[in-house]
C-alpha positions as CSV (number, residue, x, y, z in Angstrom):
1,X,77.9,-43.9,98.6
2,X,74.2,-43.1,97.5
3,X,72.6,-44.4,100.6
4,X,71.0,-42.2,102.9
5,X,72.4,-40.1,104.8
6,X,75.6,-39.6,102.1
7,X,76.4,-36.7,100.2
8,X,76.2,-38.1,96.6
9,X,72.6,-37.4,95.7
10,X,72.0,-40.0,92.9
11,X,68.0,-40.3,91.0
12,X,67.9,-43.5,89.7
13,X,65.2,-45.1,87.5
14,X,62.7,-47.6,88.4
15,X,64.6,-51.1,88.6
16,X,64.7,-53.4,85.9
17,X,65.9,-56.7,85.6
18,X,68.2,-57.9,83.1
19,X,70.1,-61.1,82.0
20,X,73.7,-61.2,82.3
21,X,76.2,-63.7,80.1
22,X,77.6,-66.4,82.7
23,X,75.3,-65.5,85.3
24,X,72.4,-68.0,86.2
25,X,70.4,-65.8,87.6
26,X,69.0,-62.4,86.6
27,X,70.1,-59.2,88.2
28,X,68.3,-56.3,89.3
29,X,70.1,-52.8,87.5
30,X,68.7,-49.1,88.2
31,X,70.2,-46.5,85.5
32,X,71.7,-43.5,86.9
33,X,69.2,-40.9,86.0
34,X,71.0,-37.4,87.2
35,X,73.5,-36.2,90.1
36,X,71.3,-34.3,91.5
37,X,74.0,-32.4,94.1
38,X,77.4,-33.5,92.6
39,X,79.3,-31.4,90.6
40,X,81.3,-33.9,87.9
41,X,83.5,-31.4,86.2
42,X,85.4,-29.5,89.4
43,X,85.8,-33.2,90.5
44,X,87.7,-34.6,87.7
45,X,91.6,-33.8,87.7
46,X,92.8,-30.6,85.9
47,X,94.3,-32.8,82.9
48,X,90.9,-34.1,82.4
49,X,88.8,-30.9,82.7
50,X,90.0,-29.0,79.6
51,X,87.5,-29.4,77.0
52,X,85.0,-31.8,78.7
53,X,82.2,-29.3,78.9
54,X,82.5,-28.7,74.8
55,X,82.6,-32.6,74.7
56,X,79.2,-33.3,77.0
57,X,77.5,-30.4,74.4
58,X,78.5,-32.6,72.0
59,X,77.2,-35.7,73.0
60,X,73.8,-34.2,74.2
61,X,73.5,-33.0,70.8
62,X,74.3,-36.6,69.2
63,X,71.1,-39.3,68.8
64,X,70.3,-41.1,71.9
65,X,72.6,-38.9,74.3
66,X,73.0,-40.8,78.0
67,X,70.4,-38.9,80.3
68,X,73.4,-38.1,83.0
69,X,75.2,-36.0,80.2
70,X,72.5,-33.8,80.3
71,X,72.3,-33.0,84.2
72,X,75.8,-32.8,84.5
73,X,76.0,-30.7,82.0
74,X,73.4,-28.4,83.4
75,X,74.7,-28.9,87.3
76,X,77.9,-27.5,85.1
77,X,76.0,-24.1,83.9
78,X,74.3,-23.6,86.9
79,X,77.7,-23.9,89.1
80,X,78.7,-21.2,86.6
81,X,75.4,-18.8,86.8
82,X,76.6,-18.4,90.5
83,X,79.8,-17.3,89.7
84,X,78.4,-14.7,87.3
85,X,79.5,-16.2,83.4
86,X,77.1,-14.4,81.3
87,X,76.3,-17.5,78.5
88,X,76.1,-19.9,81.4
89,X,71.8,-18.9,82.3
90,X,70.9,-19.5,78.4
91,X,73.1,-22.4,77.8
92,X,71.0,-24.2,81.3
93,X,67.7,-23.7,79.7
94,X,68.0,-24.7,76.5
95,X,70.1,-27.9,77.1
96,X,67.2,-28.3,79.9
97,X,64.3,-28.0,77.6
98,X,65.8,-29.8,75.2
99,X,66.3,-33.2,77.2
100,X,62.2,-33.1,78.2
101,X,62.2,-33.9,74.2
102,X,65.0,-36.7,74.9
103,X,64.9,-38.2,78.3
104,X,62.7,-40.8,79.5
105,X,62.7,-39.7,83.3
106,X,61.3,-36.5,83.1
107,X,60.9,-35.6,86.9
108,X,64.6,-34.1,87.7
109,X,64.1,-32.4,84.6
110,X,60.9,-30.3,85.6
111,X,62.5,-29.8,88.8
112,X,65.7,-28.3,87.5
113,X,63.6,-25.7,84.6
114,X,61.2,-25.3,87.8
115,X,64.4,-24.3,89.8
116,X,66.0,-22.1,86.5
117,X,62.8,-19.9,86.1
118,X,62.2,-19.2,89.6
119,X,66.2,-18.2,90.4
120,X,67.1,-16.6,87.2
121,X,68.0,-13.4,86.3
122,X,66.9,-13.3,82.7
123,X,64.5,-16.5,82.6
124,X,62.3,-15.6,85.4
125,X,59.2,-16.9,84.6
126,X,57.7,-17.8,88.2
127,X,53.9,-18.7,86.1
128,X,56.2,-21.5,84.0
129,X,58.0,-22.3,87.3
130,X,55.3,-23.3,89.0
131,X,54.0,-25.3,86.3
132,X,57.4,-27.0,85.9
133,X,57.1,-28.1,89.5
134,X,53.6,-29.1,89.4
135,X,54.4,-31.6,86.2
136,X,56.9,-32.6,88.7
137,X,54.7,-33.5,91.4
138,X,52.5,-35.3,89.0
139,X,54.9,-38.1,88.7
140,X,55.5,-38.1,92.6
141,X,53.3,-36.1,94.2
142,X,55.5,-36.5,97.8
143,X,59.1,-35.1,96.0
144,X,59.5,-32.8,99.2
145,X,62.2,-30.0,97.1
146,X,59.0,-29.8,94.3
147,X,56.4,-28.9,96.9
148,X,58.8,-26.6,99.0
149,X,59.5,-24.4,95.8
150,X,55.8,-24.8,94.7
151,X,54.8,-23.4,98.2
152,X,57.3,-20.2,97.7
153,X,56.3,-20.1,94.2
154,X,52.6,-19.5,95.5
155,X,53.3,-17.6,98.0
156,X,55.2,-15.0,95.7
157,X,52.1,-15.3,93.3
158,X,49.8,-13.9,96.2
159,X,48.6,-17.5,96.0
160,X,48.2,-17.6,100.3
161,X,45.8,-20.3,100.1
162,X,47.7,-22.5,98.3
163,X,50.7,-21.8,99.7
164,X,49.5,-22.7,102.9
165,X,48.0,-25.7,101.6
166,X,51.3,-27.0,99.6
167,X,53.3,-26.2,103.1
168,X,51.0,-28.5,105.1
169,X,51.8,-30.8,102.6
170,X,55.4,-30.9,103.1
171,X,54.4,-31.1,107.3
172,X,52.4,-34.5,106.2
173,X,55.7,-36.4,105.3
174,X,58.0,-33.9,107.1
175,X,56.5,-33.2,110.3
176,X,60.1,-31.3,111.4
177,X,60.3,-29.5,108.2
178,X,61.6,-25.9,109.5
179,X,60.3,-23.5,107.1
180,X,56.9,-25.2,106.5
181,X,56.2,-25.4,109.7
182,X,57.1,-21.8,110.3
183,X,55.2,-20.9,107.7
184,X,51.6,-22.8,108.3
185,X,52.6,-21.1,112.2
186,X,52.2,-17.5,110.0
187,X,49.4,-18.5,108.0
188,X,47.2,-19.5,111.1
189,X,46.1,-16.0,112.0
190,X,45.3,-15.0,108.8
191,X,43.2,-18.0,108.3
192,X,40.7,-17.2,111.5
193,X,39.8,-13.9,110.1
């Protein structure tokens, strides 16, 4: 289900391999790092729903929380910034900052404060944004959604240079990318003056 080409968007972590009782042989394992497009809560059935998002703020708040309580916990709030809930925006960015202090995979993490203070209402903070998304692209400098938002991120800044730069990025391992190509297209002329 996590293979390309599926809808369940899964970030694992690097593999490790580990010795299992009555097994010969060790096995390779990846921990499930985040669902990064998968919303856990809607998908559950309605008996189980009641009371599981004051149950996942309770275990993130408990030592040694499991990382995916903390994105699904966030993809949670964030489903419910776009249907307007007030709290939801707050609740996003705190939990978020709060598992950079506790996760060990700190990648989807950037991505997701990058995403919070560039689409916010009340966080906007595009200068923390696009320092979010840069941290990112420090620990893979080819995650295609980090450069895409660092490019409009730039390009909001008045940052045309750079913008351009970070969309021929994208063209490097995305030749077919739509809007970077559309945009390095719009940045041609300006660069000949």
């Amino acid at each position: 289900m996590c293979g390309n080409g599926n809808p369940l968007n899964v970030e694992f972590s690097p593999p490790q391999t580990q010795a299992f009782k009555g097994l010969g042989q060790n096995i390779t394992v990846y921990e499930v790092i985040a669902f990064i497009n998968h919303e856990i809560v809607s998908t559950m059935p309605l008996s189980m729903q009641e009371g599981l998002v004051q149950k996942m703020e309770y275990a993130v708040n408990q030592p040694m929380p499991e990382p995916w309580t903390f994105y699904t916990l966030i993809r949670q709030y964030i489903s419910e910034m776009v249907t307007g809930r007030s709290d939801a925006e707050a609740k996003a960015v705190r939990f978020a900052r709060e598992a950079l202090d506790s996760l060990e995979h700190k990648r989807p993490m950037y991505n997701i404060l990058g995403w919070l203070h560039t689409y916010s209402k009340n966080f906007r903070d595009l200068d923390l944004a696009f320092k979010y998304f840069h941290n990112s692209l420090e620990l893979n400098p080819r995650d295609s959604k980090a450069l895409l938002h660092l490019a409009r991120i730039a390009e909001l800044l008045g940052r045309t240079d750079l913008s351009r730069r970070t969309y021929e990025e994208i063209l490097i391992y995305n030749p077919d990318h739509p809007e970077a190509r559309s945009k390095v297209n719009q940045y041609r002329p300006l660069q000949m003056h």
